[in-house]
KOLMI-699292 format. One record per residue (C-alpha): residue number from 0; residue in three letters; x negated, y negated, z. Coordinates in Angstrom, 1 decimal, decimal comma, m for minus. Layout:
BEGIN
<atom i="NUM" aa="ala" x="X" y="Y" z="Z"/>
...
***
This chain:
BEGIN
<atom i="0" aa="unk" x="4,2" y="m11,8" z="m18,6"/>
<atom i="1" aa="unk" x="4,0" y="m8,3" z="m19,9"/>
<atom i="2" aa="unk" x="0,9" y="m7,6" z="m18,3"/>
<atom i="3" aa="unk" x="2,3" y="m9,2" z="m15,0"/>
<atom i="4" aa="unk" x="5,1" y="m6,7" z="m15,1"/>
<atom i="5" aa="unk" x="3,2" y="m3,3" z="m15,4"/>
<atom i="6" aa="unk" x="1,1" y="m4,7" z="m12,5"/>
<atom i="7" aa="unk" x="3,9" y="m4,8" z="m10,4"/>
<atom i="8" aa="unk" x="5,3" y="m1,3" z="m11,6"/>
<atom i="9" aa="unk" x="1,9" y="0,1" z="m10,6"/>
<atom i="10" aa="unk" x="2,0" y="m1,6" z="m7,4"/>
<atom i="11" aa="unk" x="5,5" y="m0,5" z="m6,5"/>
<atom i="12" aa="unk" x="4,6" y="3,4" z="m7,9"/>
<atom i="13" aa="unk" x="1,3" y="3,2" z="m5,4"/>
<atom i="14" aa="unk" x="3,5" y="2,1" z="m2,2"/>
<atom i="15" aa="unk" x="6,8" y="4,6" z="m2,8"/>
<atom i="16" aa="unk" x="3,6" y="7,6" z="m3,1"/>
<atom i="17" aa="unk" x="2,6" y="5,7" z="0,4"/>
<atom i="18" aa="unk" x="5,6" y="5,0" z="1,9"/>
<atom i="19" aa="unk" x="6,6" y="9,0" z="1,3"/>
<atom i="20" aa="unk" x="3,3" y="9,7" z="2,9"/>
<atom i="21" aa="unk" x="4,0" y="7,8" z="5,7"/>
<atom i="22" aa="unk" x="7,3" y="8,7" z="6,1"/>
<atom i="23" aa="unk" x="6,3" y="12,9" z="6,2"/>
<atom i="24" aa="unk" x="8,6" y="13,4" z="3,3"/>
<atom i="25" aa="unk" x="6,0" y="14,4" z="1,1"/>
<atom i="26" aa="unk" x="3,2" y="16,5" z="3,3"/>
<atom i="27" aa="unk" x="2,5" y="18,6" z="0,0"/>
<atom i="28" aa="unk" x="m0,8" y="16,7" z="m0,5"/>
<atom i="29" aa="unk" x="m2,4" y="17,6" z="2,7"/>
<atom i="30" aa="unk" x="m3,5" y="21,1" z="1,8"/>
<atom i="31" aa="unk" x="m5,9" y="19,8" z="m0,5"/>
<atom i="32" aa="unk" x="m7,1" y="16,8" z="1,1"/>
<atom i="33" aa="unk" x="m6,8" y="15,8" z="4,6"/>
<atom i="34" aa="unk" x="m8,6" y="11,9" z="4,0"/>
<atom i="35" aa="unk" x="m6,5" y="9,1" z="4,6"/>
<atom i="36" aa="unk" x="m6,5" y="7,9" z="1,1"/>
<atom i="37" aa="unk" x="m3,0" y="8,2" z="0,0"/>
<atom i="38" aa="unk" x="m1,8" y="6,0" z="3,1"/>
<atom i="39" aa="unk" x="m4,5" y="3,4" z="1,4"/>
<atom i="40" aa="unk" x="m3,3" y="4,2" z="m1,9"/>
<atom i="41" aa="unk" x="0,3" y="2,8" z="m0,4"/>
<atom i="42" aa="unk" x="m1,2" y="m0,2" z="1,2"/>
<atom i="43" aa="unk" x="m3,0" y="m1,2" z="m1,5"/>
<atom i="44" aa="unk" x="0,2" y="m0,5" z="m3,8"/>
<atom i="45" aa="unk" x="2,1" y="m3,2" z="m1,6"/>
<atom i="46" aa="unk" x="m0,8" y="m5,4" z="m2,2"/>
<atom i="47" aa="unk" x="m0,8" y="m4,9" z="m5,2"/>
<atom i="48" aa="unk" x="2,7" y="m5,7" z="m5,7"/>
<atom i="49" aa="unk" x="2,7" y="m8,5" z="m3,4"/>
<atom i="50" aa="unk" x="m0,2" y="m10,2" z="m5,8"/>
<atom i="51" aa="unk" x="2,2" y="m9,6" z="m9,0"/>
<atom i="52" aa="unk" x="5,4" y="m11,2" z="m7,1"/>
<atom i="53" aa="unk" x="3,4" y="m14,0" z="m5,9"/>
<atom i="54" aa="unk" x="2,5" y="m14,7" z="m9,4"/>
<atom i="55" aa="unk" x="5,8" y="m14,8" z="m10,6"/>
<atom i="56" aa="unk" x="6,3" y="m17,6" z="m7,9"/>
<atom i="57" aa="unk" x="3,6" y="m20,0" z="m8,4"/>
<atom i="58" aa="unk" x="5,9" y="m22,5" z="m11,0"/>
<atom i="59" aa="unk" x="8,8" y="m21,9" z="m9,7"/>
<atom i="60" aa="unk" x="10,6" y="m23,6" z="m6,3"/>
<atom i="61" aa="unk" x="9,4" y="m21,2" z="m4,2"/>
<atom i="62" aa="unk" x="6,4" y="m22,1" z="m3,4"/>
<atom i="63" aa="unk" x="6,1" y="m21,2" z="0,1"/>
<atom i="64" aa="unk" x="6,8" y="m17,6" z="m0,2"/>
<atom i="65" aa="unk" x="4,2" y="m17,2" z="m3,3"/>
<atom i="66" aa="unk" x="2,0" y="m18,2" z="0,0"/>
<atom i="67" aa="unk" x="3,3" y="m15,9" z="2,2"/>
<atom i="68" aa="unk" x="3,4" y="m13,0" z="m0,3"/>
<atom i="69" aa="unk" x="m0,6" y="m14,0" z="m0,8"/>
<atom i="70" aa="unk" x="m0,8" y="m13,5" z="2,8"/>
<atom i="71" aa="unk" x="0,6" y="m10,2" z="2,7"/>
<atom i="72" aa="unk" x="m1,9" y="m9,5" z="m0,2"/>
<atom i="73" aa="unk" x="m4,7" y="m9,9" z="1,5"/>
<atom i="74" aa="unk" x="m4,2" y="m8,0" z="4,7"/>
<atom i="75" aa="unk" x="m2,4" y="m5,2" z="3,1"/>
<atom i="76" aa="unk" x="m5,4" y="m5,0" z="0,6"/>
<atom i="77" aa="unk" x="m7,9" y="m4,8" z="3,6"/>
<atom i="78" aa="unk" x="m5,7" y="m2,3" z="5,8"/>
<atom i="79" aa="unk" x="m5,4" y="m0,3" z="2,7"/>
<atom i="80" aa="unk" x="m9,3" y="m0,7" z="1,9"/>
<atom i="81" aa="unk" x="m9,7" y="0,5" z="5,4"/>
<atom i="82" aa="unk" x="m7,8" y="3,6" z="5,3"/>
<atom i="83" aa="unk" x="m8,9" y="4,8" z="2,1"/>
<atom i="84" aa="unk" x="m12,7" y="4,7" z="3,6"/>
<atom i="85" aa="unk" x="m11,7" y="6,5" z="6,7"/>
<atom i="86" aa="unk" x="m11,2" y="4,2" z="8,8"/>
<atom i="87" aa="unk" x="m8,4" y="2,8" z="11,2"/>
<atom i="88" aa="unk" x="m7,3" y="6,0" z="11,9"/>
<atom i="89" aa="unk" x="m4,6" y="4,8" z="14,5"/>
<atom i="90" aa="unk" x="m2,7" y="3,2" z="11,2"/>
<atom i="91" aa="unk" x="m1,9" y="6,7" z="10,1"/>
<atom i="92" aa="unk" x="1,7" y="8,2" z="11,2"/>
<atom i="93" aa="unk" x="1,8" y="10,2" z="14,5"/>
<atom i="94" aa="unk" x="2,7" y="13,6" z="12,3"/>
<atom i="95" aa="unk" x="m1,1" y="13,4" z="10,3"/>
<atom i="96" aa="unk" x="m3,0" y="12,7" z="13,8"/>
<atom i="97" aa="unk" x="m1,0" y="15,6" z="15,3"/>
<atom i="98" aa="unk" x="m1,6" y="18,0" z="12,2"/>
<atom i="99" aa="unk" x="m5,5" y="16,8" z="12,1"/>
<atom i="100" aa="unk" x="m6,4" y="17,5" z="15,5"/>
<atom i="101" aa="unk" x="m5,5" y="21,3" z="15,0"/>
***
């Protein structure tokens, strides 16, 4: 269970760095490198998370939201895959577009 737990503290430290991205509150990063791979890093923190509660939820009664959550693991890990290649530029916020195309 121990290594169960620090997954999910990774997880949930990846997606607050993503979320803060997304969000503009933290813009700091962009002066030394304009990729998309922080908003990646975010979505593959929440898929990362998502695995790690899912886990937890496997013998217990909650068996349909383990299922969900493994939905939410896989499509958050390919969104996040995505943007940390470069891609899917229309999932980044409307503030890095704008400050890109300068």
């Amino acid at each position: 269970m121990g290594a169960l737990v620090i997954v999910m503290c990774v997880g949930a430290v990846c997606a607050v760095a993503g979320a803060l991205a997304y969000t503009g509150l933290w813009r700091s990063w962009i002066r030394r490198n304009a990729s998309t791979q922080i908003f990646g890093l975010g979505w593959l923190g929440l898929s990362v998370l998502s695995l790690g509660v899912a886990m937890t939820q496997f013998d217990g009664p909650f068996l349909t939201l383990a299922g969900v959550l493994m939905i939410v693991f896989v499509v958050s890990g390919i969104v996040g895959f995505c943007l940390s290649l470069g891609m899917l530029r229309w999932a980044t916020p409307r503030w890095y577009r704008d400050r890109t195309r300068r």
